[in-house]
C-alpha positions as CSV (number, residue, x, y, z in Angstrom):
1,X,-32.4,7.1,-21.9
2,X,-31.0,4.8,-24.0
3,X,-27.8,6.8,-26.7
4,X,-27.2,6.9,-30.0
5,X,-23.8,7.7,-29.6
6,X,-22.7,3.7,-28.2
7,X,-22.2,3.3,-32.1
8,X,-20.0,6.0,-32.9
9,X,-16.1,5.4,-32.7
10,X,-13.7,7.8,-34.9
11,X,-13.1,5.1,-36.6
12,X,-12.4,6.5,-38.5
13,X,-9.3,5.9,-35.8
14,X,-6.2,6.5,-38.5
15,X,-8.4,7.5,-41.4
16,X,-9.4,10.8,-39.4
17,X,-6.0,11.7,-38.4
18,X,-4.1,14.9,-38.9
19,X,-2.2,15.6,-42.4
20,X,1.3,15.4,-40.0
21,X,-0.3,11.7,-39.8
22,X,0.9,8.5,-42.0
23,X,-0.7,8.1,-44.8
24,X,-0.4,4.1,-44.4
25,X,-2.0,4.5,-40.9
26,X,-5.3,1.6,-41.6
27,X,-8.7,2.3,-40.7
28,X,-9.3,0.1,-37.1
29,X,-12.8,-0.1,-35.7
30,X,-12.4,0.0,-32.2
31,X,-13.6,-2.5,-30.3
32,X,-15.2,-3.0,-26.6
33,X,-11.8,-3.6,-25.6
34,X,-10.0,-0.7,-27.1
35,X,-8.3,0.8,-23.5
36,X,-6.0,-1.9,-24.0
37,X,-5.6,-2.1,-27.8
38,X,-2.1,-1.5,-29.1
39,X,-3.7,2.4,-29.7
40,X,-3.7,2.9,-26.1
41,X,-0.9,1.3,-25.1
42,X,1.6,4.0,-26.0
43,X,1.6,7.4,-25.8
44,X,2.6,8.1,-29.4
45,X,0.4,5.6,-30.6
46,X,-2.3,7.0,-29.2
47,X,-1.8,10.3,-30.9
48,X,-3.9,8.6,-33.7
49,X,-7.1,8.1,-32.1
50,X,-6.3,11.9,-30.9
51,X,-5.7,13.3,-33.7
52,X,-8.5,11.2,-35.0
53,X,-11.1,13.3,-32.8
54,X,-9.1,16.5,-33.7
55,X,-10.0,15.8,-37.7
56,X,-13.9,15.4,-36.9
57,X,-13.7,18.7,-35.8
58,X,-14.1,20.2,-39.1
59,X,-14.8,17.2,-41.3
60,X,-18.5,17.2,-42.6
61,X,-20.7,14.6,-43.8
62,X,-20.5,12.1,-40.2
63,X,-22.9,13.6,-37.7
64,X,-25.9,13.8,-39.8
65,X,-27.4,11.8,-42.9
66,X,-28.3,14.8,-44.5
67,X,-27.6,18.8,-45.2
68,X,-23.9,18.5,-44.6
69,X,-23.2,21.6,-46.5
70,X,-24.1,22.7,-42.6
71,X,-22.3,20.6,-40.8
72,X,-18.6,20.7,-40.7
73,X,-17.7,20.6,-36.9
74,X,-17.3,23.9,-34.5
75,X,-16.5,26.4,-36.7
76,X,-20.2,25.3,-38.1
77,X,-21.6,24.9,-34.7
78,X,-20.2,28.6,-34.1
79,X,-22.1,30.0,-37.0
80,X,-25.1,28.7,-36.2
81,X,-25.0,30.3,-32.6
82,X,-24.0,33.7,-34.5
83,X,-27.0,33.7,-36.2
84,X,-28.9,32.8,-33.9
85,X,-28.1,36.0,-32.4
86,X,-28.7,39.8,-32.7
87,X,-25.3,40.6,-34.3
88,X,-25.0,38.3,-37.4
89,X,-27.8,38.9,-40.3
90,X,-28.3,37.1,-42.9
91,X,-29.4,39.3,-46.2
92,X,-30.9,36.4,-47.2
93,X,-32.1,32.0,-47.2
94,X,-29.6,31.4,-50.4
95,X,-29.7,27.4,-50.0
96,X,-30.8,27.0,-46.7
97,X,-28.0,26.4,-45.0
98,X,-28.0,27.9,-41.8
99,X,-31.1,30.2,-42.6
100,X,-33.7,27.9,-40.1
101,X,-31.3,28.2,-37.3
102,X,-31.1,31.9,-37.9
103,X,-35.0,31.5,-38.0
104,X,-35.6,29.5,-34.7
105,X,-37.3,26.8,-36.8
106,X,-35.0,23.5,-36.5
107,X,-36.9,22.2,-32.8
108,X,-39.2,20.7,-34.3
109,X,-37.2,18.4,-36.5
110,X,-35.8,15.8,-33.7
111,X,-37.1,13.0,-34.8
112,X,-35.0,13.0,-38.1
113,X,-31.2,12.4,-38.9
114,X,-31.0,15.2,-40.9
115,X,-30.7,18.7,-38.8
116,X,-29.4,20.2,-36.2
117,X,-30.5,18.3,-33.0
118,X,-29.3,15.0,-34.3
119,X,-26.0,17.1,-36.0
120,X,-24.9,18.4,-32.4
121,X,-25.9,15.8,-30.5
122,X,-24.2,12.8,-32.4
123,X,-20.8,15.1,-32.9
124,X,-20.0,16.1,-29.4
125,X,-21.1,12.6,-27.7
126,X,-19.1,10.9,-30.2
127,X,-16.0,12.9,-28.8
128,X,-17.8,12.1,-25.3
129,X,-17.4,8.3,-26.2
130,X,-13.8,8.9,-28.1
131,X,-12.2,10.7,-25.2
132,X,-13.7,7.9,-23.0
133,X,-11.8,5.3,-24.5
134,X,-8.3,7.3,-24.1
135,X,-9.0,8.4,-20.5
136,X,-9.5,5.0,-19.8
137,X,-5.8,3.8,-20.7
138,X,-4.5,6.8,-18.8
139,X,-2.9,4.2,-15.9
140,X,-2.1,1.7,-18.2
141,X,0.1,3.5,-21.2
142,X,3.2,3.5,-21.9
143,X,5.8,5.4,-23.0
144,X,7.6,9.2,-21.2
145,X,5.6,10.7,-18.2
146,X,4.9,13.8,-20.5
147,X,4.0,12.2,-23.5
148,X,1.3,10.4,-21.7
149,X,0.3,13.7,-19.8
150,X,-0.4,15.2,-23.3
151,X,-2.3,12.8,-24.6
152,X,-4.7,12.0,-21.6
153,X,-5.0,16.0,-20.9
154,X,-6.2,16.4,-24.6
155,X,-8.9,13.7,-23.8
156,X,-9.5,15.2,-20.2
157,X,-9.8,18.3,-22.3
158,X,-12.1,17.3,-25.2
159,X,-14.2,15.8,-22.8
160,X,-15.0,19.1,-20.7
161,X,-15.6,21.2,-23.8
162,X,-18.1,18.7,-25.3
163,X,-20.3,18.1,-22.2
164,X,-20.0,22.4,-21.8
165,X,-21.4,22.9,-25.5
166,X,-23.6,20.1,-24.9
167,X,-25.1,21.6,-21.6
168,X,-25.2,25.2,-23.7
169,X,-27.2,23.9,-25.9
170,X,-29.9,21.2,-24.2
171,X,-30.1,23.3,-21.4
172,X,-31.2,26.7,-19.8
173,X,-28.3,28.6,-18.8
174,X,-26.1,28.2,-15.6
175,X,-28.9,29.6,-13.3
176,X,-31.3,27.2,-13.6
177,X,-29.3,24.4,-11.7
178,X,-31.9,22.1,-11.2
179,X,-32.9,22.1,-14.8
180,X,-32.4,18.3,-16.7
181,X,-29.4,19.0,-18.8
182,X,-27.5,15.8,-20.3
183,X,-26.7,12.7,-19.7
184,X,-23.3,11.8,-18.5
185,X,-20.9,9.2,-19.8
186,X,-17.9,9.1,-18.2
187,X,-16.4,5.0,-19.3
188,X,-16.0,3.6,-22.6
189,X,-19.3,3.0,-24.0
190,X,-20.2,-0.8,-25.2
191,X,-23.6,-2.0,-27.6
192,X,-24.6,-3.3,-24.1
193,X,-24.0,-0.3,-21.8
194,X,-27.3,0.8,-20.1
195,X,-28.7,4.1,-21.1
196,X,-28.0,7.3,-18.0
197,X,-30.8,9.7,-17.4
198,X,-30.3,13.4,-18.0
199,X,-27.8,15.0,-15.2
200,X,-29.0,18.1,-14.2
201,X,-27.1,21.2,-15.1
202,X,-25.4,21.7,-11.6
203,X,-23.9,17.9,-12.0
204,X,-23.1,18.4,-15.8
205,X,-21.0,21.5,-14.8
206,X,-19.4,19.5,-12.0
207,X,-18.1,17.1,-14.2
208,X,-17.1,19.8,-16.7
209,X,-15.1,21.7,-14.0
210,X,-13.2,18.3,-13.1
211,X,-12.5,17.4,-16.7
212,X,-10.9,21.1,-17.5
213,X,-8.9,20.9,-13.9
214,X,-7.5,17.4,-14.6
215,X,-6.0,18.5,-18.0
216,X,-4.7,21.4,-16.9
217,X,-3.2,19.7,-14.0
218,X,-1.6,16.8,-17.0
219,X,-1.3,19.6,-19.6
220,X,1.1,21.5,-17.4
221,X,3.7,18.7,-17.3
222,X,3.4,19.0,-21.4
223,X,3.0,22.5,-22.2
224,X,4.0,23.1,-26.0
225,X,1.0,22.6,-28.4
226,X,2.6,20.3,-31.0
227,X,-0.2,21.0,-33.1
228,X,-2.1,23.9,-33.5
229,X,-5.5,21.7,-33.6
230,X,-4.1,20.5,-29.8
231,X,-6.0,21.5,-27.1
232,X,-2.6,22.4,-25.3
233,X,-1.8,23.6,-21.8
234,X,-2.8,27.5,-23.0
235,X,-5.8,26.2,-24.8
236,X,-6.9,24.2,-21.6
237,X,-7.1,27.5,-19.4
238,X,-8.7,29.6,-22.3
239,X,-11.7,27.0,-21.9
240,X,-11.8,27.5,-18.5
241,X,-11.7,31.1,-18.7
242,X,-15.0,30.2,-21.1
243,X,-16.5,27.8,-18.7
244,X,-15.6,30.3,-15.3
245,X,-17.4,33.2,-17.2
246,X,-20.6,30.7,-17.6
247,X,-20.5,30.0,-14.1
248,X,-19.8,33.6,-12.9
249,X,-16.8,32.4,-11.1
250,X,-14.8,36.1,-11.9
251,X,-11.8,35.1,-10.2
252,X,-11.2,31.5,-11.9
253,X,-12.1,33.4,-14.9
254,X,-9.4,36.0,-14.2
255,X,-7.1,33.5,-13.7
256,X,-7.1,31.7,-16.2
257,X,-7.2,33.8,-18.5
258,X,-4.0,35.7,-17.5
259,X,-2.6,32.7,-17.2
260,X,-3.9,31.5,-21.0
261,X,-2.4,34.6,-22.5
262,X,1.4,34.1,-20.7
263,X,1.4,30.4,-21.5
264,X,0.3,31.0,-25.6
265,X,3.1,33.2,-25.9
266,X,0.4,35.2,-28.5
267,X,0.1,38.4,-28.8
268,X,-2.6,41.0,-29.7
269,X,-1.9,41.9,-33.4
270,X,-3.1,44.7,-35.5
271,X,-5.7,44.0,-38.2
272,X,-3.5,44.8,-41.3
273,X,0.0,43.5,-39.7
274,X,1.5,40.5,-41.7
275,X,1.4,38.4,-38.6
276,X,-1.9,38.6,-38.3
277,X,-2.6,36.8,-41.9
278,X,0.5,35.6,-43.1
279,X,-0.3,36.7,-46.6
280,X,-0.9,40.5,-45.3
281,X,-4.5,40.4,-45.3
282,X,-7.2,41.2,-42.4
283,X,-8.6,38.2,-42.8
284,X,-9.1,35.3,-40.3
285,X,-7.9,32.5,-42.0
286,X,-4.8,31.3,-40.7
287,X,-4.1,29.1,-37.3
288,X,-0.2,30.0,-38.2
289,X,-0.9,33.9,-36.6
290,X,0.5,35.5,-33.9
291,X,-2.6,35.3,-32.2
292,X,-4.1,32.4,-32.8
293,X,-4.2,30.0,-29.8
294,X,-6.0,27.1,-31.0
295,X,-7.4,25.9,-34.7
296,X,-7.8,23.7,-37.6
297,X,-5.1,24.0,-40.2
298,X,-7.0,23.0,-43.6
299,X,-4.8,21.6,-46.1
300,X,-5.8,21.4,-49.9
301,X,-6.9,17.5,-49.7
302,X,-9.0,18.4,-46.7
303,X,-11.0,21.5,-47.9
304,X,-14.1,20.8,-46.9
305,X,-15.2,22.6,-50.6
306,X,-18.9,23.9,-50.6
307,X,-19.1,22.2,-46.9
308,X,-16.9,24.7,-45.4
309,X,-16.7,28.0,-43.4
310,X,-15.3,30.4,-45.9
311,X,-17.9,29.2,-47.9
312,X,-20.7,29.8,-46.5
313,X,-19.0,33.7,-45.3
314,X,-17.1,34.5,-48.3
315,X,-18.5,36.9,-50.5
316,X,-16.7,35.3,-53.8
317,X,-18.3,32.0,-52.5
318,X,-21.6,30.9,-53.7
319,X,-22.9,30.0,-50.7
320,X,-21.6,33.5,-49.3
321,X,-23.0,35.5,-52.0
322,X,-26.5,34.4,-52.1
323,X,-26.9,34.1,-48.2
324,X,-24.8,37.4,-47.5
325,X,-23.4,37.6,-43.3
326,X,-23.9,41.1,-42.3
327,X,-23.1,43.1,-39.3
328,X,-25.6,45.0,-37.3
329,X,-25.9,48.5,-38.5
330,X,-26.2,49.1,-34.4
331,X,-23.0,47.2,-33.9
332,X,-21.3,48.5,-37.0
333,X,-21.8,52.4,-36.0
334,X,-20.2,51.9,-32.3
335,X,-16.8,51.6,-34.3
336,X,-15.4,55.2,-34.5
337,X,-13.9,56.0,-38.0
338,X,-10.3,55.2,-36.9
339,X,-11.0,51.6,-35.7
340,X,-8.9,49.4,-38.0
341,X,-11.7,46.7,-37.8
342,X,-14.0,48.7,-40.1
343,X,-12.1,46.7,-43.0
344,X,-13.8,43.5,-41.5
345,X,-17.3,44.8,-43.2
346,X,-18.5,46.8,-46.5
347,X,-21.1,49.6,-45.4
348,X,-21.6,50.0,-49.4
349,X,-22.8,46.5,-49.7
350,X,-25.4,46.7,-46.6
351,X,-21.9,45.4,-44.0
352,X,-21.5,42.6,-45.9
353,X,-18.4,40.6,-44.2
354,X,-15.2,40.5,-45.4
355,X,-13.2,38.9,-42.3
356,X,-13.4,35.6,-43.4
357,X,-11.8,34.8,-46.9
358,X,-10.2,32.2,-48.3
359,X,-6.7,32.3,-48.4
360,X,-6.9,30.2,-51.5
361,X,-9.7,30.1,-53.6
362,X,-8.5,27.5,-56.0
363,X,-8.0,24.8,-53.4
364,X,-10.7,26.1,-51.0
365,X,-8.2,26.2,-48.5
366,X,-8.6,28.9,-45.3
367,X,-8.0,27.6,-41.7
368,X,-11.0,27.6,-39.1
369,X,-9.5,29.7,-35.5
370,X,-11.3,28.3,-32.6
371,X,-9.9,30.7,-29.9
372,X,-7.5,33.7,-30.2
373,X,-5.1,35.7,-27.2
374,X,-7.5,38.6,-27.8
375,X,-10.6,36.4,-26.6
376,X,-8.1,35.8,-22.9
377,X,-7.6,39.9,-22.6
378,X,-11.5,40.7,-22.8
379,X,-12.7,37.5,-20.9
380,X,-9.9,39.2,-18.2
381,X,-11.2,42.7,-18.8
382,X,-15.2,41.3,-18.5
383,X,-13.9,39.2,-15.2
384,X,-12.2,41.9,-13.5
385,X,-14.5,44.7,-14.2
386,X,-16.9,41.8,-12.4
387,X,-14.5,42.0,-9.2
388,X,-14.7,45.9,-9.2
389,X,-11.2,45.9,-10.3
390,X,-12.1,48.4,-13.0
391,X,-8.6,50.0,-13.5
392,X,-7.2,46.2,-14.2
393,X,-10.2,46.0,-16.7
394,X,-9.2,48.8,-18.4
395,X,-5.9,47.5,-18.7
396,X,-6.9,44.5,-20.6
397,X,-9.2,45.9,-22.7
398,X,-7.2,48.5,-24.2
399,X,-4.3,45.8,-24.6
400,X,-6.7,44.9,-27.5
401,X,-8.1,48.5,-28.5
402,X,-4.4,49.8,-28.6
403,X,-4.0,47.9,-31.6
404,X,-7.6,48.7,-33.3
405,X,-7.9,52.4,-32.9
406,X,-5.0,54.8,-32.0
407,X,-7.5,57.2,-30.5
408,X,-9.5,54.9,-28.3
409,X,-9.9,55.6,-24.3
410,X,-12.6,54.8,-21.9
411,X,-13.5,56.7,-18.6
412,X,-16.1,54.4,-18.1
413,X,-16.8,52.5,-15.0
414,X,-19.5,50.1,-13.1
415,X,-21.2,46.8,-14.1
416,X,-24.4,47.9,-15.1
417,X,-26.3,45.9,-17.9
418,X,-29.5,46.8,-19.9
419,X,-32.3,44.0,-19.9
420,X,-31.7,43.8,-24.0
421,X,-28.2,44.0,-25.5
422,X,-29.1,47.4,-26.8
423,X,-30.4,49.2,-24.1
424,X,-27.0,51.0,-23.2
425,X,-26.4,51.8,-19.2
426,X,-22.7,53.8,-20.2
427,X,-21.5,51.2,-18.1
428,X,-17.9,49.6,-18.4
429,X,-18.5,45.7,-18.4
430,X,-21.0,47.3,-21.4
431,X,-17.8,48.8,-23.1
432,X,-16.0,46.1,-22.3
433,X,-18.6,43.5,-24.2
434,X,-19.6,45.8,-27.1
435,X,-15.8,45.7,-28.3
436,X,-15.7,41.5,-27.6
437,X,-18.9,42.1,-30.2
438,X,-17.1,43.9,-32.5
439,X,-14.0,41.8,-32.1
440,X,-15.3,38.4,-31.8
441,X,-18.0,38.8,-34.5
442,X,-18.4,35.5,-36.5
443,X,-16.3,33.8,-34.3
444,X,-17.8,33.7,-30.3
445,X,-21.1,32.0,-31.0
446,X,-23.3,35.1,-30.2
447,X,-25.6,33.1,-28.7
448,X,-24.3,31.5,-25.8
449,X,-22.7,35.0,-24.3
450,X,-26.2,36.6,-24.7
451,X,-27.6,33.6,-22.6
452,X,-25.0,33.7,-20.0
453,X,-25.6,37.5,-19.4
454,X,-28.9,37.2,-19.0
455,X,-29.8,39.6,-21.4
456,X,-32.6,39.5,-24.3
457,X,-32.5,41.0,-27.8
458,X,-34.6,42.2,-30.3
459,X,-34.4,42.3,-34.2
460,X,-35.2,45.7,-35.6
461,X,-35.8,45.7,-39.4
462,X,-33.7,49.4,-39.0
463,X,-30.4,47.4,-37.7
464,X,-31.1,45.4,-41.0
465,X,-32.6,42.6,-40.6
466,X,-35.0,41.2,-42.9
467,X,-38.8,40.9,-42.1
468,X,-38.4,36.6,-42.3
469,X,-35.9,36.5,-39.8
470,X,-37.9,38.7,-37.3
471,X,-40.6,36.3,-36.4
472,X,-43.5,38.1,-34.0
473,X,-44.3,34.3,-33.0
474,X,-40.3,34.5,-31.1
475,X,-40.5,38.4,-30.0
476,X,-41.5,37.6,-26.2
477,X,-39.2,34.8,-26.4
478,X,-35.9,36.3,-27.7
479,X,-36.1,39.5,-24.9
480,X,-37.0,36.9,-22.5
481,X,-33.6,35.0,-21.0
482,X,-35.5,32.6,-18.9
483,X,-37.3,30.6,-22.3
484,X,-36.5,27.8,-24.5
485,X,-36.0,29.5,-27.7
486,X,-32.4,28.4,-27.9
487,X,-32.5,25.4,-25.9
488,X,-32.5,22.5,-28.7
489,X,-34.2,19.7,-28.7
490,X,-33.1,16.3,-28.1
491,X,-33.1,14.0,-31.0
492,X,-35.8,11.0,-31.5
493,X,-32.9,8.6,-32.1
494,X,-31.5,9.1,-28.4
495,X,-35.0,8.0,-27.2
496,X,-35.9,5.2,-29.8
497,X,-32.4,3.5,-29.5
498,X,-32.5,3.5,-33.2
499,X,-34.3,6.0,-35.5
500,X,-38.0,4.6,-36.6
501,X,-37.6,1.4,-34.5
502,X,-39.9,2.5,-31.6
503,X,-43.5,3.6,-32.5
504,X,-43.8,4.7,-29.2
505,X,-44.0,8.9,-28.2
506,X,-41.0,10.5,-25.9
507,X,-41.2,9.8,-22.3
508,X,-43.3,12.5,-20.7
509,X,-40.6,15.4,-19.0
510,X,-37.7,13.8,-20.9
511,X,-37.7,16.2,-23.6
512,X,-36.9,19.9,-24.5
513,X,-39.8,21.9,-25.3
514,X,-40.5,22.0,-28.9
515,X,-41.5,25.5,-28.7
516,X,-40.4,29.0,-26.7
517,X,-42.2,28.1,-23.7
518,X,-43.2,24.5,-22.3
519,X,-46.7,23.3,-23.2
């Protein structure tokens, strides 16, 4: 396969940089040389490149040519998997944005620059390529032991969590090993490099496991985040609690994330509790929490404006008012009526959303959080109720419901799952993942847990969905873990070498299957 992504440096390099960043830092294209450009060849030098690939994150308007009101980084790649979901509605199309991906009907456009498989695809290969370039200077930088630890662990780091979204999204789930996932780029990338063919998924998760091991091992000797965009020590073992959960490794899983929550010094906070928001609100809009792990502070002069999260969720937001983001009246009703997390929705406006709000409207300011302590107690409550350590289990998971209903308990116990996410067993890995629904709403990409679990879903117009998001062409599909409804398609451009240059079709078994099912 030949890659798009060869051409796509941050470069972006000093103009992408953090707003703790000069502002005289100039804009460098990298070059085929760049592990030994003066970037590389200190460690605090190379905080620019970094900090570079931490700013793509959530800037819009570079992975695609076109509907970049979509397209501003994770915390739009996580809303896309949300609604993709059973959990997430949308009351209705407003613009567009973000209403085909609820509707299962972007597959079809690979061969253009303008959606969603070219949008993922060019974002997390370019921090492929980006992290490339920094792990390659990792023998050869200067400056204190640490300092260069921190660095190449972020890159180590970045590295592993592209190729695991990657592989979660051009690719079956875990099971199907064998299955062609990605291709795998692991040295800088030049105009000349030769194209890889797809790994399969058991050798893209082998990489990813290596990647998240090596900058845990390098993170460790740096452990304080020095940013809260930083994929720190603590943020490298909250990914692998992600990653260990995917693979249905329960102990790693475990692991790390006990070892995520000591090393974040976070804390579980209460919904309404000042340290939650910092302006007393319930709202998740601030990286500056007590429980806030890892996230994007946006500053006024990097609002992303109309091409921005709170946007698109707020109800005072255009976007956010003529595509309302509902709950699930299904999801909604398993709160009880002391849970403090019934302020996150508005049953008198059909559970309209209210957890994500601007904390400034007039600047369109609101930070994006990318991973919270609460995630690390129920990934350890989900991982130890899969060990049959159910008493530890229900340690964790009322380390989080302690703080969200004063009357919560659970006599609950076994591992039981139904075949669709609302057939209910009474089980207590079902308790467990019904309150990471509830808690995690908006912010866990629905999509990928349902695939891991193995479950299906449905769409009931009764939960509140409307009749143009419940598709009878997708019904088999959606209860059926095993299709390609979710798994995206691969854009034309990775193919052509260049989009419209090459008349000829896609190589026969190289591509995703444009529909639910292969032809």
């Amino acid at each position: 396969m030949k890659k798009i992504f060869k051409y796509l440096f941050i470069g972006m390099f000093g103009v992408l940089c953090l707003s703790s960043c000069s502002n005289d830092m100039l804009e460098t294209e990298p070059t085929d040389a760049m592990s030994g450009s003066t970037f590389m060849s200190d460690a605090s030098k190379a905080l620019v490149p970094l900090n570079g690939i931490y700013r793509s994150m959530y800037t819009a308007g570079w992975s695609t040519t076109g509907n970049t009101h979509q397209c501003f980084g994770i915390s739009a790649y996580n809303l896309m998997a949300e609604v993709m979901g059973d959990d997430m509605i949308m009351g209705a199309s407003g613009s567009g944005w973000f209403w085909y991906d609820a509707a299962y009907d972007v597959k079809d456009a690979y061969d253009r620059s303008t959606w969603r498989p070219y949008d993922l695809w060019m974002a997390y290969y370019t921090w492929v390529a980006n992290a490339n370039y920094i792990i390659a200077a990792e023998e050869t930088m200067g400056g204190l032991k640490e300092d260069v630890d921190y660095v190449i662990g972020q890159a180590y780091a970045i590295r592993a969590y592209s190729y695991f979204m990657l592989a979660q999204s051009y690719a079956r789930n875990y099971n199907f090993q064998d299955d062609p996932c990605v291709p795998l780029y692991n040295e800088p990338t030049m105009t000349t490099t030769t194209g890889q063919p797809r790994a399969s998924v058991k050798e893209v998760y082998a990489q990813i496991d290596s990647d998240i091991n090596k900058a845990i091992e390098l993170l460790a000797n740096s452990p304080a985040q020095r940013h809260p965009s930083h994929m720190s020590y603590a943020v490298a073992l909250g990914l692998k609690s992600r990653i260990a959960l995917v693979e249905e490794k329960w102990a790693d899983a475990l692991d790390a994330a006990q070892k995520a929550i000591t090393a974040s010094g976070k804390s579980v906070q209460a919904v309404d509790a000042s340290s939650f928001a910092p302006d007393k609100s319930n709202f998740i809009n601030s990286v500056g929490a007590g429980n806030v792990m890892w996230g994007a502070q946006i500053v006024s002069d990097q609002a992303g404006m109309y091409a921005s999260l709170m946007t698109h969720m707020s109800g005072t937001a255009p976007y956010g008012q003529r595509a309302p983001k509902r709950i699930s009246s299904w999801l909604y009703d398993k709160m009880s009526a002391t849970d403090s997390r019934l302020a996150w929705w508005n049953p008198s406006q059909s559970y309209q959303q209210k957890k994500f709000e601007f904390s400034n409207t007039q600047t369109w300011e609101g930070d994006y959080v990318w991973m919270r302590v609460e995630e690390m107690y129920l990934n350890a409550a989900e991982a130890a109720c899969r060990l049959g350590q159910d008493a530890a289990a229900k340690e964790y998971l009322m380390a989080v419901m302690s703080k969200r209903d004063a009357n919560y308990n659970t006599n609950k116990t076994g591992k039981e799952l139904g075949a669709l996410t609302t057939d209910l067993t009474g089980s207590l890995l079902e308790e467990i993942l019904i309150q990471r629904r509830i808690e995690l709403w908006g912010e866990d990409g629905r999509i990928y847990t349902i695939r891991r679990l193995k479950q299906g879903f449905e769409r009931p117009s009764e939960f509140g969905w409307p009749d143009a998001l419940r598709n009878p062409n997708h019904f088999d599909a959606w209860k059926d873990p095993a299709s390609y409804a979710w798994v995206m398609t691969i854009p034309q451009a990775e193919f052509d070498g260049n989009v419209n240059m090459n008349p000829n079709p896609i190589p026969n078994g190289d591509q995703n299957p444009i529909g639910d099912y292969p032809n």
